[in-house]
C-alpha positions in Angstrom: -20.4 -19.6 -16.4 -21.2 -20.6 -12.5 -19.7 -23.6 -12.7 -16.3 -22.1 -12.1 -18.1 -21.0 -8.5 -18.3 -24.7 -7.7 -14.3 -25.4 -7.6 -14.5 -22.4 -4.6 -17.1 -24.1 -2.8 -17.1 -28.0 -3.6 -17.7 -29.8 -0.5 -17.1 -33.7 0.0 -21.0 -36.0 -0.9 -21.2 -36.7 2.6 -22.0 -32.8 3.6 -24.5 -32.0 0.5 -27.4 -32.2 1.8 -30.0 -34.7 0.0 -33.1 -33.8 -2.1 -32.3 -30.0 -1.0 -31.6 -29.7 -4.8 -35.3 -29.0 -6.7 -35.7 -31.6 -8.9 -35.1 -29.8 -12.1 -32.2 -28.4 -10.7 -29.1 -30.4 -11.1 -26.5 -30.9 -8.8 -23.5 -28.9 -10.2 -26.5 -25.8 -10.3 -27.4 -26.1 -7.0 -23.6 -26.3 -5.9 -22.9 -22.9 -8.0 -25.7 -21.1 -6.5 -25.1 -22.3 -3.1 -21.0 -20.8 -3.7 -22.7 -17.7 -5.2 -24.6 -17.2 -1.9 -21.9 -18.2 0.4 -19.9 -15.7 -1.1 -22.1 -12.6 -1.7 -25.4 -12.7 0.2 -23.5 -10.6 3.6 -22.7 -7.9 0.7 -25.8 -7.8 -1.0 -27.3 -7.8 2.3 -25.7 -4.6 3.2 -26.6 -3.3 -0.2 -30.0 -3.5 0.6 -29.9 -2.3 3.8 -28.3 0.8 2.5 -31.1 1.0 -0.7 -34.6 0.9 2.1 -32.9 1.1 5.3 -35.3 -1.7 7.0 -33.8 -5.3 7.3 -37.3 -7.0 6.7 -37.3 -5.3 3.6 -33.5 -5.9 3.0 -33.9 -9.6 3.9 -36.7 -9.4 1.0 -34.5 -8.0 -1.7 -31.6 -9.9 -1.4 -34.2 -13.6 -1.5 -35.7 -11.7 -4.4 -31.9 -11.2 -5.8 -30.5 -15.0 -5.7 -34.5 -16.0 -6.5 -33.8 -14.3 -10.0 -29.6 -15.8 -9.8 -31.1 -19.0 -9.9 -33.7 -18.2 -12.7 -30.8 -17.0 -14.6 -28.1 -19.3 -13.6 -27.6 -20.3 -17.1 -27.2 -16.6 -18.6 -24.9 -15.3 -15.5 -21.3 -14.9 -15.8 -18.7 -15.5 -13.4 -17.4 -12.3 -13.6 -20.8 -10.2 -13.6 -21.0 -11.4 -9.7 -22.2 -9.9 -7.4 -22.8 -6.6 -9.4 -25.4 -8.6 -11.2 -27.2 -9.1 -8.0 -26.3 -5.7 -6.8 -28.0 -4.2 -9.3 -31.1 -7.2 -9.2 -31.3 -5.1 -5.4 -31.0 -1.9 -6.8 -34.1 -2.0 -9.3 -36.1 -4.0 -6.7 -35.0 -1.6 -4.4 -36.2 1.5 -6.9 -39.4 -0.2 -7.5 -40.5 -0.5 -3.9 -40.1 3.5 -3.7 -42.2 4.2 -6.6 -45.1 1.9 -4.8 -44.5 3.6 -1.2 -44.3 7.1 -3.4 -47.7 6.7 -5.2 -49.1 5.3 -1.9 -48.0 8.2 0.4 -49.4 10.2 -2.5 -52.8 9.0 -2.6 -52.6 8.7 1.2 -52.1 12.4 1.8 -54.3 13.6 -0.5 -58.4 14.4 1.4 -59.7 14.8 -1.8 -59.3 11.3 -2.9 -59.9 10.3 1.1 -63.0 7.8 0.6 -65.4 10.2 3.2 -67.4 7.5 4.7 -70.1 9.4 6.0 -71.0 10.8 2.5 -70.7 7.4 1.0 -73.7 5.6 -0.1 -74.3 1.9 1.4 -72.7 -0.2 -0.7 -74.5 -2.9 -2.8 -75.6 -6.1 -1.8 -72.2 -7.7 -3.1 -69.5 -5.6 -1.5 -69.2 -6.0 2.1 -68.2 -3.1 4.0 -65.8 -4.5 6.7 -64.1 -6.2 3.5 -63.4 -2.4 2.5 -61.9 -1.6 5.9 -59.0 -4.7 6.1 -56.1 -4.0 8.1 -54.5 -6.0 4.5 -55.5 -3.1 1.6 -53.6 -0.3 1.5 -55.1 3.0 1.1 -54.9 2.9 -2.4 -56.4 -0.5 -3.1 -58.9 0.8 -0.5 -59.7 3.5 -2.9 -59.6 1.7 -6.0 -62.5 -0.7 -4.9 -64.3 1.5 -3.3 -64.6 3.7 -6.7 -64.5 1.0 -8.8 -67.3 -1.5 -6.7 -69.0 0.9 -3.8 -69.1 4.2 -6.4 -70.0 2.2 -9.5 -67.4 3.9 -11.8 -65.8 2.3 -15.0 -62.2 1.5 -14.3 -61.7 4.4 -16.8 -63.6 7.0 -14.6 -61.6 5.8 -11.9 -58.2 5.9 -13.4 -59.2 9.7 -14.4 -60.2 10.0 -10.7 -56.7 9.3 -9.4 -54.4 9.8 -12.1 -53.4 6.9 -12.9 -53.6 4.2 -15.8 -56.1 1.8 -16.8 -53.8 -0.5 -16.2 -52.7 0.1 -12.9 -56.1 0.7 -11.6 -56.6 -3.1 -13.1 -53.2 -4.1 -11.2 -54.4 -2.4 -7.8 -58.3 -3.8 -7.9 -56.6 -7.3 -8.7 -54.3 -7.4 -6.0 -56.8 -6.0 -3.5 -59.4 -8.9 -4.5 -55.8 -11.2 -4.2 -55.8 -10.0 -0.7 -59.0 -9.7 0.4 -59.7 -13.5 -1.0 -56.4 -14.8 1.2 -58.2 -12.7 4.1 -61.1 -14.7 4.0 -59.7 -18.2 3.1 -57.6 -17.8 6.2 -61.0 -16.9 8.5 -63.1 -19.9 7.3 -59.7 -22.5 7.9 
């Protein structure tokens, strides 16, 4: 497995740095995935970089890559490095085009534009400047607004816009996720 990593990279005790290990990851783990990185996080760097073309993005992926290396530490291979993370980038990497996709989609489309003129004042419960943070994007905007301002089922509005039950129930979840960090972060 990664253990062969560690004879690459085995410094002496006195420049491992204490407690930096989590506590239910033992030492020779920690050594192995610290190797791993050493030697392949400036390549799967540049992976990344070539797969969204934006270094905070980039920077994102490759965490997200050695993130899931250490999940899987135990299941890895030796010689499946670094295409194992390379490819950990590369479906990441897929995945974050599908979301921009659907996004510009929705985005560019004025029919499903939420019209705020012709909108009815929303109940009692929603609050409108909630509807109108800088943290939704257009289509969690949307999906609320349907689902809470409009009153429709999340069937009605998955037939609105195309998409799934389910991923209407993924967007309205994450948009209440960020509208709730929103407000924990005014009242601190």
């Amino acid at each position: 497995m990664l253990y062969a990593l560690v004879a690459t990279f085995d410094p002496p005790d006195s420049t491992v740095t204490r407690g930096a290990e989590s506590p239910a990851l033992p030492a020779h783990h920690g050594r192995a995935l610290e190797a791993a990185y050493r030697l392949h996080a400036t390549a799967v760097f540049r992976f990344a970089m070539r797969c969204v073309s934006r270094r905070d993005l980039a920077e994102d992926l490759t965490s997200e890559a050695f993130l899931a290396l250490h999940r899987n530490l135990d299941r890895v291979e030796l010689d499946q490095l670094p295409s194992w993370l390379f490819r950990v980038v590369k479906n990441r990497a897929i995945d974050f085009w599908r979301r921009e996709k659907v996004q510009r989609r929705y985005a560019e489309r004025p029919e499903l534009q939420v019209d705020e003129a012709a909108a009815p004042e929303p109940p009692p419960q929603v609050s409108p400047p909630l509807l109108e943070s800088r943290a939704l994007k257009p289509i969690h905007r949307l999906c609320l607004t349907l689902r809470y301002v409009e009153g429709m089922s999340r069937a009605e509005v998955a037939a609105r816009l195309g998409l799934s039950e389910t991923q209407v129930k993924g967007h309205i979840q994450y948009a209440r996720e960020l509208l709730r960090r929103e407000l924990e972060g005014r009242t601190e």
